[in-house]
N, C-alpha and C positions, 0 to 999 in steps of 0.2 A: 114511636119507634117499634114500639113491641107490634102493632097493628100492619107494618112493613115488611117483618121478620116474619109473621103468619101467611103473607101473600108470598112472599117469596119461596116459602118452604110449601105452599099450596101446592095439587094437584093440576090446577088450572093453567099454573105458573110456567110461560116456557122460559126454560133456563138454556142459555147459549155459553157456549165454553166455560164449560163448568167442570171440575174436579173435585171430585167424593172419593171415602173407601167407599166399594161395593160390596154391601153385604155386612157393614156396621165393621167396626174398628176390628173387632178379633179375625176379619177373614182375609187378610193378606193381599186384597186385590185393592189396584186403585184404578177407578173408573175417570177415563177425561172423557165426557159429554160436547158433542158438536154440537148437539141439541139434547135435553131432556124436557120433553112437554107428558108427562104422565099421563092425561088425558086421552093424546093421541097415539103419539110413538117416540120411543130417543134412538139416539144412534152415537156409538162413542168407540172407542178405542180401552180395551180393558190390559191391564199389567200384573199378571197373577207373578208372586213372591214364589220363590220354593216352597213347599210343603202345602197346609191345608189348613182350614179354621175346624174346631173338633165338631160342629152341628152337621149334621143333615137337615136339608132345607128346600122347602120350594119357592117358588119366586109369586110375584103379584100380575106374573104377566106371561104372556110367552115370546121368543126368543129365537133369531136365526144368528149362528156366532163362528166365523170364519177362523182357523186358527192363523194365524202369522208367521209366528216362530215358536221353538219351545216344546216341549211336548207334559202334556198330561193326561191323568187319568180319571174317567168320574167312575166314581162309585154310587151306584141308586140302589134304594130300601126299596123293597116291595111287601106293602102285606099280605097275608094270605090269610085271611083265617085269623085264627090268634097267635102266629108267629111272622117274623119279618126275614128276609133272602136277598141278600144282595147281589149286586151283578156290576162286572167293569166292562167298561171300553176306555180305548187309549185313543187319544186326539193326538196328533201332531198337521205341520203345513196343509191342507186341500182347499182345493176349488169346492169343495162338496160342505156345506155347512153343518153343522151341531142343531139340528131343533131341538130346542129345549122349551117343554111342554111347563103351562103355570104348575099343574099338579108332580111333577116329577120330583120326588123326594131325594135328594142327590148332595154330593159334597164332590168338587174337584183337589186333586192333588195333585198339585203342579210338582214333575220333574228337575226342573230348570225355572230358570226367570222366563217367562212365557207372555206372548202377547196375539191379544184376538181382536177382530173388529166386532162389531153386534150392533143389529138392527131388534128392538123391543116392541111390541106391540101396547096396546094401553093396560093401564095399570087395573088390576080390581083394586079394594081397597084392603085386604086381608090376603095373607101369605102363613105360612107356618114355621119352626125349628125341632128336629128332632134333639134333643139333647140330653145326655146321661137318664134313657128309659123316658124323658117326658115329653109333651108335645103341646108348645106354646104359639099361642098365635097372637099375631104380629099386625100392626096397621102403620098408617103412613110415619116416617120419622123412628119406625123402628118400636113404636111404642108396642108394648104387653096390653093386649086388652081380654 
């Protein structure tokens, strides 16, 4: 069973209607997946909660993400040097998408209960979290390595 549980949580793995949080429990979105094939690409429908998860974060992939309804805000870290500067933009409804680059250090705060489509490109196997001053990196299933 446990050799089941490894293929299905694999990278390899396409997952068809599938529902996760996105972004591991503490970040308020839940992902339903038309498709997740990490390899290649997924394509889902995301449900961002009010507010935000407290990380800054970059993703293992990159990202075209349509808003629906709802409006919110990302906030992205930039470093410069040996300090970090933030910067917002506000998403609400467009035809015009969100590219969201793998390196883009960023946390969204959602407005409202908000909902986007997104198309994802293939996964690397490493992503990172800004959190309280440190900077942990991350592999598949969320693990700390």
């Amino acid at each position: 069973m446990n050799l089941l549980k490894q293929i299905y949580h694999s990278k390899y793995f396409p997952r068809l209607f599938y529902t996760k949080p996105d972004g591991g429990n503490d970040s308020g979105v839940t992902a339903y997946f038309l498709i997740e094939w990490k390899i290649l690409f997924s394509i889902g429908i995301l449900k961002f909660n009010e507010g935000s998860r407290e990380a800054y974060h970059s993703h293992a992939f990159n990202a075209l993400t349509w808003w629906i309804c709802g409006m919110a805000t990302e906030s992205r870290l930039v470093e410069e040097h040996v300090w970090m500067r933030s910067s917002w933009t506000n998403y609400k409804r467009s035809w015009k998408p969100k590219h969201t680059t793998r390196d883009n250090l960023h946390k969204v705060v959602a407005h409202t209960k908000s909902w986007a489509f997104t198309i994802r490109g293939p996964w690397e196997d490493t992503w990172y979290e800004y959190k309280n001053g440190e900077k942990i990196t991350l592999t598949h299933r969320r693990k700390v390595i």
